[in-house]
N, C-alpha and C positions, 0 to 999 in steps of 0.2 A: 595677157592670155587669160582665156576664163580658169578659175579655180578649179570650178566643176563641170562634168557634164551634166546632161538633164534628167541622168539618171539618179547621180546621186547628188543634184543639188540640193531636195527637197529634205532629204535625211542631213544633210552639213547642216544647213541653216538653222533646222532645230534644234543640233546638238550644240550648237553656238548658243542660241534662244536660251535652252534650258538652264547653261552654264548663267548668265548673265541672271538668272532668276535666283540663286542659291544666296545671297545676301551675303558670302565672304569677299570681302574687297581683296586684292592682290596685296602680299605683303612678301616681306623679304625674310622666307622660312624655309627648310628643306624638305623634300617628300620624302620618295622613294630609297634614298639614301639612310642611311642610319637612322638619320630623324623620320623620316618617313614610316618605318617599319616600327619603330616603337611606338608611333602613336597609333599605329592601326593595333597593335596590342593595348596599348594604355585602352582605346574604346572599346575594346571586345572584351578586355578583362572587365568592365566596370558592368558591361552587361549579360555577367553570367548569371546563372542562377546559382543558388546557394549548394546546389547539389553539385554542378559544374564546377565554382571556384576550390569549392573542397576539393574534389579530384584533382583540380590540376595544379594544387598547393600541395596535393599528396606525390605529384608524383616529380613537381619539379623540387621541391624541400625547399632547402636553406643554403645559402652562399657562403663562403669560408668566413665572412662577418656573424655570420648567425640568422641574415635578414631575410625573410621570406622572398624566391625569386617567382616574379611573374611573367605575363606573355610579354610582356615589352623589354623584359631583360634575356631572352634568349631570341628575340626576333631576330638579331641581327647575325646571331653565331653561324647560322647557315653561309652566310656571305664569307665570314670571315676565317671558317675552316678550308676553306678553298685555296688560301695562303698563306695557313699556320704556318708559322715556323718551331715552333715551339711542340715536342712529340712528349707526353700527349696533349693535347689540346681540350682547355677545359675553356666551358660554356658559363658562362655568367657566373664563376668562381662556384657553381655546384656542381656540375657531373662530367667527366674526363670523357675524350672520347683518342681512343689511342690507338697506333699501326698495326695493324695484326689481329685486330680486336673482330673477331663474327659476330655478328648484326644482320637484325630482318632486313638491312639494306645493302648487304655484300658486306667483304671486307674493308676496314677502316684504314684507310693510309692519309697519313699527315704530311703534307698538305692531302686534300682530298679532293684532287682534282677530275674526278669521274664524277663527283659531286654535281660540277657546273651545269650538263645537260640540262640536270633536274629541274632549273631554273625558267624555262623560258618554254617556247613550242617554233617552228619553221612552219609556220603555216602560210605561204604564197601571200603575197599580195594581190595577187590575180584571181585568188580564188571567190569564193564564196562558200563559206562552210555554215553549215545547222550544227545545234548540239548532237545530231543522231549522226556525223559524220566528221566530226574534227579530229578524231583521236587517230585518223587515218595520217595521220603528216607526224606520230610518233612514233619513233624508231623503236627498236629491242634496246633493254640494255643487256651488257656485255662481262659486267661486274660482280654477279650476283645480285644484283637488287631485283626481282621479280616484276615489278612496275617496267612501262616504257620508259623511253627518257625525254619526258615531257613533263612541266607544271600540271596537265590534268588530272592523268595517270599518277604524278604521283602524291597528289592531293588525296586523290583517292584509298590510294595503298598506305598513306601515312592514318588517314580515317580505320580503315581496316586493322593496321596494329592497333589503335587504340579501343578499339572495339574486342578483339579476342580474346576470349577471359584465358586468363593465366600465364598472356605474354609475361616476358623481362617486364623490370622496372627499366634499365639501360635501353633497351628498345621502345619503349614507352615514352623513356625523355626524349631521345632523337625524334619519333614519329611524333611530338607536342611541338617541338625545335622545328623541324622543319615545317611541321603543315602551319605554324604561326606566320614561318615568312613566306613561304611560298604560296599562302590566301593573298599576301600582298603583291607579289611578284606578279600573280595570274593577273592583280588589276590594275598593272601597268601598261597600257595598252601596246608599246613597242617592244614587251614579251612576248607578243602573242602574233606578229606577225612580221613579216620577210620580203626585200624586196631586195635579195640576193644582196644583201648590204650589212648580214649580222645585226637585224634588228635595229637598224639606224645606226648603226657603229660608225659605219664609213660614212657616213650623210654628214659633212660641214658644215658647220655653222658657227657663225661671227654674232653674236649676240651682248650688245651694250660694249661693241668694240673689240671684245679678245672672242679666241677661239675656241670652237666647240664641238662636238659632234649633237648629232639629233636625238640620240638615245643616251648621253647623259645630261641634255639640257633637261629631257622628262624626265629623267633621275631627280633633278634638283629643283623641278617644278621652277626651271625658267628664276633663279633667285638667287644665282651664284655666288655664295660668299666666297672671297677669292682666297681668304684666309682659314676657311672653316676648315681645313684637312688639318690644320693644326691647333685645333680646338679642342677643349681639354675634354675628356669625359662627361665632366660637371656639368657643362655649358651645352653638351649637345645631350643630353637627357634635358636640364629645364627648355631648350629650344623645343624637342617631341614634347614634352609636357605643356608648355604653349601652344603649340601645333593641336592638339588633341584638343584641348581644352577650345579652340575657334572652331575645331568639325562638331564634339559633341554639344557646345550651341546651338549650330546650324541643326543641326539631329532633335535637335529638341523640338524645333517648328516643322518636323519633317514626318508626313506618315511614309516609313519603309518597308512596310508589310509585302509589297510586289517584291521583295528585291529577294525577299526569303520564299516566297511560295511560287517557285520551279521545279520541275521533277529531277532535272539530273542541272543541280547547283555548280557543281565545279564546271561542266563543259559550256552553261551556259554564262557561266560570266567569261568564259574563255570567248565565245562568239562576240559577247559583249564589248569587250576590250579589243578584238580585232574590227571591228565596226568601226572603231573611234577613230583607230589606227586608221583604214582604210579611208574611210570619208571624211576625216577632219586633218588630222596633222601631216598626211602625207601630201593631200591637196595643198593645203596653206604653205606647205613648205618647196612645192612646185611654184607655186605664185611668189614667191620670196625668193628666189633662185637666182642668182647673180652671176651668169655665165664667167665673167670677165676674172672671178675673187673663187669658181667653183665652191660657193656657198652660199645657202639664203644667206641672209640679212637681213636676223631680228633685232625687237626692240620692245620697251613695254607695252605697245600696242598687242604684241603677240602675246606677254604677261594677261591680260584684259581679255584675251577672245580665249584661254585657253587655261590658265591656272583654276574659274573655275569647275571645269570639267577634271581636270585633276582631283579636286578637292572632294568631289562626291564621288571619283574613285576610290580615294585613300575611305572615305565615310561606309561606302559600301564594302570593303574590304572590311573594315571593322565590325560594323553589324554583319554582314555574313558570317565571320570567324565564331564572333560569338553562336551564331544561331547555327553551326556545325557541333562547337561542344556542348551548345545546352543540349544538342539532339542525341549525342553519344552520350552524354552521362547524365541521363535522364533522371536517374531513381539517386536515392543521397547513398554515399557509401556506410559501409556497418558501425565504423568506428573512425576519428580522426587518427591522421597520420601522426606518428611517434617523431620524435623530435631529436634525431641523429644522425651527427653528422658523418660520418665515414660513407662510403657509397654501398660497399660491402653490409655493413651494418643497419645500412637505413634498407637498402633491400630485402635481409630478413626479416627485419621487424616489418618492413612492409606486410609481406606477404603473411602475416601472421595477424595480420587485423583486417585487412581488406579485403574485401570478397567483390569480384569481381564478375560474377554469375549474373548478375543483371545485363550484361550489354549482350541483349540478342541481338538478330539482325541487322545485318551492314546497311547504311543508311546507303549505299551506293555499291558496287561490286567496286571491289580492289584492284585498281592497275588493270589492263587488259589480259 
């Protein structure tokens, strides 16, 4: 059967072209999974400004070790409070977040499973959406969180906390928490789009012989380690710290100035990532369809057409992240942050050296 029609042939093939030009060869690393999301912090933290890194050393502090926590130590917490067990539930061993708890984003309940919406968007696969009309496939939420319940929305609403002078520090960490992983989540492209299948959930796939679905093969950038779910801590940070270290190489030979000069940045990487969806992975994965097994049937071939498009997802998620907090915390703060660890205690002393009167204007309006 043809892949494409001749509509959208022309856009597949390029988006294949491009990938094969980005000079990362396929290797056997994780994306969007843990490792994934810490290395899109590990590249946005390293390209903050000095005004930015302050801030957001100021506002994530220190870990019960004493060690400075950064975006790549709390990237993953979003995912992982959605099935805390543990009440209250602390983020990268610095700031708790516990049941009962009000917050700019509704009430806290551990696990936080109202959380999950936040993650993704239901945007048709049939559709065709512009930035000026995507945020129409967002629901209300129902929680108190003010934002829809969509990654755009609430990309945007997490910007907007961090912008109002005189929020919490507690809601400042959550809206840092979140808008870290869900910049990476938006450029997953089977976030972002729906073909009445939960985002590739139910789509099967047999990939190098065992079983899969479609929306966690793109999880794992196609590179399954079959053992990785019990991989120590240690192992899957120096993995993201490798991972990071192959994109911001490639970053290095790369002018990304387009990727940052769009007027409304969150919707349009959301179109972006439904594009890929639509005209690359869901085609390829109709031409691999194996009626007989009710599943494509990949293999590193698919590694090769497709990991690197991945790769300059994960790369563009990390320079945009960056280039959202150098735009929030433009100007340096008054004084560095004090060096204390209780949460309570680090928040008044916060609030007693940091002036937070510079962050005018929302670089975006907040949530719908």
């Amino acid at each position: 059967m043809n892949m494409v029609d001749n509509k959208s042939g022309p856009k597949l093939v390029s988006l294949l072209l491009f990938g094969a030009c980005l000079g990362l060869a396929p290797s056997r690393v994780f994306a969007w999974g843990y490792v994934g999301h810490r290395a899109v912090g590990i590249l946005a933290q390293q390209r903050l400004t000095p005004q930015a890194l302050s801030a957001v050393q100021a506002i994530l502090g220190q870990n019960d070790q004493g060690q400075d926590v950064g975006l790549a130590d709390v990237a993953t917490c979003p995912d992982d409070v959605k099935y805390a067990k543990q009440d209250p539930y602390t983020c990268a061993g610095a700031f708790e977040l516990a049941s009962g708890e009000q917050s700019a984003f509704g009430t806290v309940q551990i696990p936080w499973k109202a959380s999950s919406s936040w993650h993704f968007a239901n945007v048709p696969n049939s559709a065709s959406p512009t930035a000026a009309d995507i945020e129409q496939y967002c629901q209300d939420n129902t929680n108190g969180n003010p934002a829809k319940k969509c990654v755009m929305a609430q990309i945007k609403y997490d910007i907007q906390i961090l912008e109002t002078p005189g929020e919490s520090l507690g809601n400042r960490q959550m809206a840092l928490m979140f808008l870290t992983h869900f910049v990476g989540d938006e450029h997953q492209p089977l976030h972002v789009n729906d073909d009445n299948d939960w985002g590739g959930n139910k789509k099967k796939v047999i990939f190098e012989g065992k079983p899969w679905n479609l929306h966690s093969l793109w999880d794992d950038v196609f590179t399954p380690r079959y053992g990785a779910m019990t991989e120590t801590g240690a192992a899957q940070a120096a993995d993201s710290s490798d991972l990071a270290a192959k994109l911001d190489q490639d970053l290095g030979n790369r002018d990304t100035s387009a990727w940052t000069s769009i007027p409304d940045l969150p919707d349009e990487a959301a179109v972006e990532s439904f594009d890929i969806a639509k005209n690359v992975i869901r085609p390829v994965y109709a031409q691999d369809y194996d009626p007989s097994q009710n599943a494509a049937v990949l293999g590193p071939d698919y590694v090769k057409q497709m990991q690197p498009i991945a790769y300059e997802q994960l790369e563009k998620a990390g320079v945009r992240l960056a280039y959202i907090l150098n735009q929030i915390f433009a100007q340096p703060l008054i004084a560095p942050a004090p060096v204390v660890k209780s949460k309570a205690s680090f928040e008044k002393a916060l609030g007693g050296v940091l002036n937070f009167s510079f962050l005018k204007g929302a670089a975006w309006d907040g949530g719908n």
